[in-house]
C-alpha positions as CSV (number, residue, x, y, z in Angstrom):
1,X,21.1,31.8,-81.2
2,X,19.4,34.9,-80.8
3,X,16.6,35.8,-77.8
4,X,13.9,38.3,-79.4
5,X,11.2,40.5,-77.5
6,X,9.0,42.5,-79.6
7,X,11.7,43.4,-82.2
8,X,10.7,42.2,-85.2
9,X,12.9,44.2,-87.6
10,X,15.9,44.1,-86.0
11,X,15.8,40.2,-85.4
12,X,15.1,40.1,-89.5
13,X,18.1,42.6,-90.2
14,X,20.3,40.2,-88.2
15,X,19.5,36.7,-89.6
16,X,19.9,38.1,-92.9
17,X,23.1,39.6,-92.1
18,X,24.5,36.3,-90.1
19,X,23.2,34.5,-93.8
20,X,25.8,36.4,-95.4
21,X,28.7,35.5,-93.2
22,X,31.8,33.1,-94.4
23,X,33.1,30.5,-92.4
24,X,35.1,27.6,-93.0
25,X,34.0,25.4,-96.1
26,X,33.3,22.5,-93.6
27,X,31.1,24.4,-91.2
28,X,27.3,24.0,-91.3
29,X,25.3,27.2,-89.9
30,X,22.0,27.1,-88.2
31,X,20.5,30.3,-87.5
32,X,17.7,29.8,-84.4
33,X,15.8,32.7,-83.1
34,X,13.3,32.5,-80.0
35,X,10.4,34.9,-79.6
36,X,10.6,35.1,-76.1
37,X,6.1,35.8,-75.6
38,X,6.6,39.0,-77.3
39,X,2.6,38.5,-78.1
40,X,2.7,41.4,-80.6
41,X,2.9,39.8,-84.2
42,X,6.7,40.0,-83.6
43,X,6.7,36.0,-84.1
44,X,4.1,36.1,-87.3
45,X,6.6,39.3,-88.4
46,X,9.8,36.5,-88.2
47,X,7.5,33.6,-89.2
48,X,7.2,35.7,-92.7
49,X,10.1,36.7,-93.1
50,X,12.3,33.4,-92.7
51,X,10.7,32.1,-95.7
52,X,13.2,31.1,-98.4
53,X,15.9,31.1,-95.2
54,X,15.9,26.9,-95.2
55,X,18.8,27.3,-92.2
56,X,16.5,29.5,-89.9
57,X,13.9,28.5,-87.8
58,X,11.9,30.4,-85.1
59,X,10.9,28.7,-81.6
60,X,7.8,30.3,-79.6
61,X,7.6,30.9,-75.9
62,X,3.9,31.2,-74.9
63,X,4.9,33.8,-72.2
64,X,7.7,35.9,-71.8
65,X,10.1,34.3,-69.8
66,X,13.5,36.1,-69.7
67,X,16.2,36.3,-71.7
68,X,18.0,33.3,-69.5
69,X,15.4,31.0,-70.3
70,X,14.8,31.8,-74.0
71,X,18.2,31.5,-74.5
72,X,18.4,28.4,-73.5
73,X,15.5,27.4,-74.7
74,X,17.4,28.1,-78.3
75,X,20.6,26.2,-77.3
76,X,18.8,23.4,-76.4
77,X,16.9,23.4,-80.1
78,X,20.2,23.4,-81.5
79,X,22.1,20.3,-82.2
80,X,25.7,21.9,-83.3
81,X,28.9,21.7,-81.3
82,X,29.4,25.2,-80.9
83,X,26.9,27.7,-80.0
84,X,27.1,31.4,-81.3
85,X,24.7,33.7,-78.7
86,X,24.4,37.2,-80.2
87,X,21.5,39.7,-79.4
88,X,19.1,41.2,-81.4
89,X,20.3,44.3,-81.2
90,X,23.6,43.7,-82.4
91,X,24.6,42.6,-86.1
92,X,28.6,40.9,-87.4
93,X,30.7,43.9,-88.7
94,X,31.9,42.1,-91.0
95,X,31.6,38.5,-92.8
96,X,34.2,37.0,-90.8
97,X,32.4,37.0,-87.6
98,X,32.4,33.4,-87.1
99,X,35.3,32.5,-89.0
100,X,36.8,34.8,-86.1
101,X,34.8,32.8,-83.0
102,X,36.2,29.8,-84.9
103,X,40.0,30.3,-85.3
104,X,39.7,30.6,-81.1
105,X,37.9,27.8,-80.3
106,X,40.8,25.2,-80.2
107,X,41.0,22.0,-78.4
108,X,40.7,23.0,-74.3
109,X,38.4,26.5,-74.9
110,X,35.0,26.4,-74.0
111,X,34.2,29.4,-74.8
112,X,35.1,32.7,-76.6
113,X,33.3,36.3,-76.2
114,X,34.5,39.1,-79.4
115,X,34.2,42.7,-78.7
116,X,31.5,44.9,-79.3
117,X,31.2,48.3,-81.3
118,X,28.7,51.3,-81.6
119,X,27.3,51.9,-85.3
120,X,28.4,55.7,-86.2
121,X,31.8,57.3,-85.0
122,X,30.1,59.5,-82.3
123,X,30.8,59.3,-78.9
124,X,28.8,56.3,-78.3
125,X,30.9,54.1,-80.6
126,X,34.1,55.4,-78.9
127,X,33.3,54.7,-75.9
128,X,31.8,51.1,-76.4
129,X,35.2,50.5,-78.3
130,X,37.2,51.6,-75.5
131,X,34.7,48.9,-73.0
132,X,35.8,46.0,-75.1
133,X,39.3,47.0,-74.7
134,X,39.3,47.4,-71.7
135,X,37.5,43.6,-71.5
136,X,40.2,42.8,-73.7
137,X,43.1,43.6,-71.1
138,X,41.1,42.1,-68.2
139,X,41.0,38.8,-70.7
140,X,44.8,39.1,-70.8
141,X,44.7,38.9,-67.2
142,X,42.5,35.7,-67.4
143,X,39.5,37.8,-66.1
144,X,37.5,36.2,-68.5
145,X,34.0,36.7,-66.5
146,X,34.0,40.2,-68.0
147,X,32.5,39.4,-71.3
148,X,29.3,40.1,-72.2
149,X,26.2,37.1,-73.9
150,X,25.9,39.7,-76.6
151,X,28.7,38.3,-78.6
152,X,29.5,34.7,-77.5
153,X,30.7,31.4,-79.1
154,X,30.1,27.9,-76.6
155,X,31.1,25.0,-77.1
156,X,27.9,23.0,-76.5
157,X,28.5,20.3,-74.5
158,X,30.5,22.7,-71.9
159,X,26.9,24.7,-72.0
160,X,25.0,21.4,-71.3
161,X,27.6,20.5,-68.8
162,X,27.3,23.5,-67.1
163,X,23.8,23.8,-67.0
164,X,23.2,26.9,-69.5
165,X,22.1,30.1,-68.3
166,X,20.9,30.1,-64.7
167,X,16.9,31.4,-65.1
168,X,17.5,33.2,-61.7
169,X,18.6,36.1,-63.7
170,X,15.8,37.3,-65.5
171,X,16.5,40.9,-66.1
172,X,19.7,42.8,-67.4
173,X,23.1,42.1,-66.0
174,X,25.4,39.6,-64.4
175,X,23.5,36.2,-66.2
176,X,26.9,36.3,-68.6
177,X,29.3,36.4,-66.0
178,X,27.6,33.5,-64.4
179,X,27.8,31.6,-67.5
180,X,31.4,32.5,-68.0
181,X,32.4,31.2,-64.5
182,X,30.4,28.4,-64.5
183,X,31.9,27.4,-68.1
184,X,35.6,28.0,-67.0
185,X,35.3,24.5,-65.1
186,X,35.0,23.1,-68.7
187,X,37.6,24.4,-70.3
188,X,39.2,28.1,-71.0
189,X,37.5,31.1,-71.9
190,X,39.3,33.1,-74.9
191,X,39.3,36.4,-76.2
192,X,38.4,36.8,-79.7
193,X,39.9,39.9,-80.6
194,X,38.4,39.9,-84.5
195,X,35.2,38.7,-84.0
196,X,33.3,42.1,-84.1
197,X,29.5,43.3,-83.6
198,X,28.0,46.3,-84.2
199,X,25.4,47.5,-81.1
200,X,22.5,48.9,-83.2
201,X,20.5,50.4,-80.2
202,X,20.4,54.0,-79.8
203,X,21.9,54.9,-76.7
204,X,21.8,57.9,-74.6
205,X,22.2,58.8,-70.8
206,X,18.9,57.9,-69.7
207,X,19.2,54.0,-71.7
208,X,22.6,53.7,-70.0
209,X,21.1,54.7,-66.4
210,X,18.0,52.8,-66.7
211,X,20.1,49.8,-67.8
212,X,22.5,50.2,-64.7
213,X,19.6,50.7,-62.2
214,X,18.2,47.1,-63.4
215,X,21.9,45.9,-63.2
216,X,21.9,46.4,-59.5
217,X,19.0,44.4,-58.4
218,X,18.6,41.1,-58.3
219,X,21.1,39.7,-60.5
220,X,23.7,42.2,-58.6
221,X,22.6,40.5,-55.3
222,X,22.8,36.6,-56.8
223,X,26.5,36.9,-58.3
224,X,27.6,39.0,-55.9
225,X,26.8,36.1,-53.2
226,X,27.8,33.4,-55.2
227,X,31.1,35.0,-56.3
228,X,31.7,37.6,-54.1
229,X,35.8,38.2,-55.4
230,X,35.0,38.8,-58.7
231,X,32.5,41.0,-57.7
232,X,34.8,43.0,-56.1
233,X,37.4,42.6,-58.9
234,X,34.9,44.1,-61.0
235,X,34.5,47.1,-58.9
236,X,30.7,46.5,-58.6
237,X,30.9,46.1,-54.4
238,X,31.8,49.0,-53.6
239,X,28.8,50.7,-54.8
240,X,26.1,48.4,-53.6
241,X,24.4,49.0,-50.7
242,X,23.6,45.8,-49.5
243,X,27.7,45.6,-48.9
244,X,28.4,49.4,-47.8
245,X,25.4,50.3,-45.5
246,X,26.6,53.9,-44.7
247,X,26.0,54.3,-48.8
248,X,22.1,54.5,-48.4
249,X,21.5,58.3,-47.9
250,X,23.4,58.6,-50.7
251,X,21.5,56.2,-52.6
252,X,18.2,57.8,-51.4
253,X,19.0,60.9,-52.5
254,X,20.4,59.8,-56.5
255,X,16.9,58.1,-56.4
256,X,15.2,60.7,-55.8
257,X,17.1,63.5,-58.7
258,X,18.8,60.4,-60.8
259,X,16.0,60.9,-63.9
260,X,17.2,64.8,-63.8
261,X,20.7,64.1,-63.6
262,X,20.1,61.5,-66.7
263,X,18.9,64.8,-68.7
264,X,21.7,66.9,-68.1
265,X,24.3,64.4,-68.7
266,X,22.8,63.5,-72.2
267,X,22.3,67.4,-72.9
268,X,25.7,67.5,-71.8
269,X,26.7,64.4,-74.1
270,X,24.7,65.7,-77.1
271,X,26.8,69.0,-76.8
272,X,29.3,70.1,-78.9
273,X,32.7,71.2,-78.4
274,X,32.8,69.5,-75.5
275,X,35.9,67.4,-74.9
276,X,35.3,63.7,-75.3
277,X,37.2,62.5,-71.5
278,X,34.3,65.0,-69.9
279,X,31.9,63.5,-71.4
280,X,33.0,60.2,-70.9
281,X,33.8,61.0,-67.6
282,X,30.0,62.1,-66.9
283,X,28.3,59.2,-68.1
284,X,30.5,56.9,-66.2
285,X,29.8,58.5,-63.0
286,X,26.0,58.3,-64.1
287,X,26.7,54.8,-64.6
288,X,27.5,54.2,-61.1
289,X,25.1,56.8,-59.4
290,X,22.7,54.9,-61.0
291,X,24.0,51.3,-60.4
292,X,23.6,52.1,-56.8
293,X,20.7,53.5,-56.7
294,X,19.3,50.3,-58.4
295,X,21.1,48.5,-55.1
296,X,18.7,50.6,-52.8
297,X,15.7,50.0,-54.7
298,X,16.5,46.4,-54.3
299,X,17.7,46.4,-50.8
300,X,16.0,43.9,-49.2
């Protein structure tokens, strides 16, 4: 189940891709993909191309919604037992992506979330592979609310159970780990170590800060309430301002010089000969100059 917003190509690349995977000889797939009011053609794009795919079909949200609500707007369609959400922005690096989701989902799991790769063997790749192992040592823990809705199996009636998605959380970050807490009441959630994606977006410093600004609004402010320890365990708390009031000149100053500190660090990124821990070592603390600064801007 795969949430799409003006992204017509990628959404194509991916169903084709998911049609080549190989699971189990007794497992039926059903590829659904909701155009969440892109209102660009993207839907008539998808429309097109899903003919001659007999086990894909497109729903149509009038308006754009969210990526909470379209995805559940595609679980919902769906009438399988388990439920595979993957974005559109990512594709299966191999065939045996499902088979992978599949071999985890024994009797007692809920749910299972894979890990998540770049697409090259630049610094972008490395340091999404190291993320989703360090997810994968938290999941060893049993910190399981640190995977991610870009690569996730369900089982559905845990996700009816549950609830699905909360629509509260309408932009980027935190809607997963909701999911993943909420689920854990219906079963466990598992680690499945060979069930990998590609991320197909190009990222730099400036995608990475402008996603970690949104991170720290809203969404930040709803989990962090609702589960305030694994917001902490997560290391999120102590750079939101809402928790850590003598933080806010800080804040107000990355506001104000965060796009221009964005630059350098890519420039800085792009550069060779540059050791790979400084660089990595950069965009993290852009990562969290910018997370807070999205906690200022959302203050109140």
């Amino acid at each position: 189940m795969t949430p799409v917003f003006r992204d017509a190509p990628r959404a194509i690349a991916l169903v084709r891709a998911l049609a080549r995977q190989d699971p189990p000889p007794d497992t039926t797939v059903r590829i659904v993909l909701v155009d969440d009011g892109s209102g660009d053609g993207t839907a008539e794009k998808i429309d097109q191309a899903l003919i001659g795919f007999a086990d894909a079909k497109l729903l149509r949200l009038r308006v754009n919604q969210g990526r909470s609500i379209a995805r559940n707007a595609g679980a919902f369609a769906c009438e399988g037992d388990l439920l595979l959400f993957i974005d559109c922005d990512c594709l299966p690096a191999d065939s045996h992506l499902l088979a992978s989701h599949l071999k985890v989902m024994r009797p007692g799991v809920a749910a299972s979330v894979g890990p998540v790769t770049g697409n090259d063997d630049g610094f972008w790749h490395r340091y999404q592979c190291e993320a989703s192992a360090r997810r994968a040592r938290w999941y060893a823990k049993n910190a399981f609310y640190t995977g991610s809705s870009q690569n996730m199996m369900v089982r559905r009636d845990a996700f009816m159970a549950c609830g699905g998605f909360d629509p509260v959380f309408r932009s980027y970050g935190f809607e997963d780990r909701d999911l993943l807490l909420r689920l854990a009441s219906e079963g466990r959630v598992t680690w499945a170590a060979g069930a990998f994606v590609k991320h197909t977006d190009t990222l730099d410093a400036r995608v990475v800060s402008c996603k970690m600004v949104e991170a720290g609004g809203e969404g930040a402010r709803i989990f962090s309430a609702r589960y305030p320890d694994a917001y902490r365990l997560l290391g999120y708390g102590i750079l939101d301002v809402r928790k850590h009031r003598w933080l806010v000149p800080i804040a107000a100053v990355g506001h104000r010089v965060l796009s221009r500190v964005a630059n350098s660090v890519d420039r800085f990124v792009r550069a060779r000969g540059l050791p790979y821990l400084l660089k990595k070592w950069l965009v993290k603390s852009l990562a969290g100059l910018s997370y807070l600064v999205g906690t200022y801007e959302k203050r109140r």
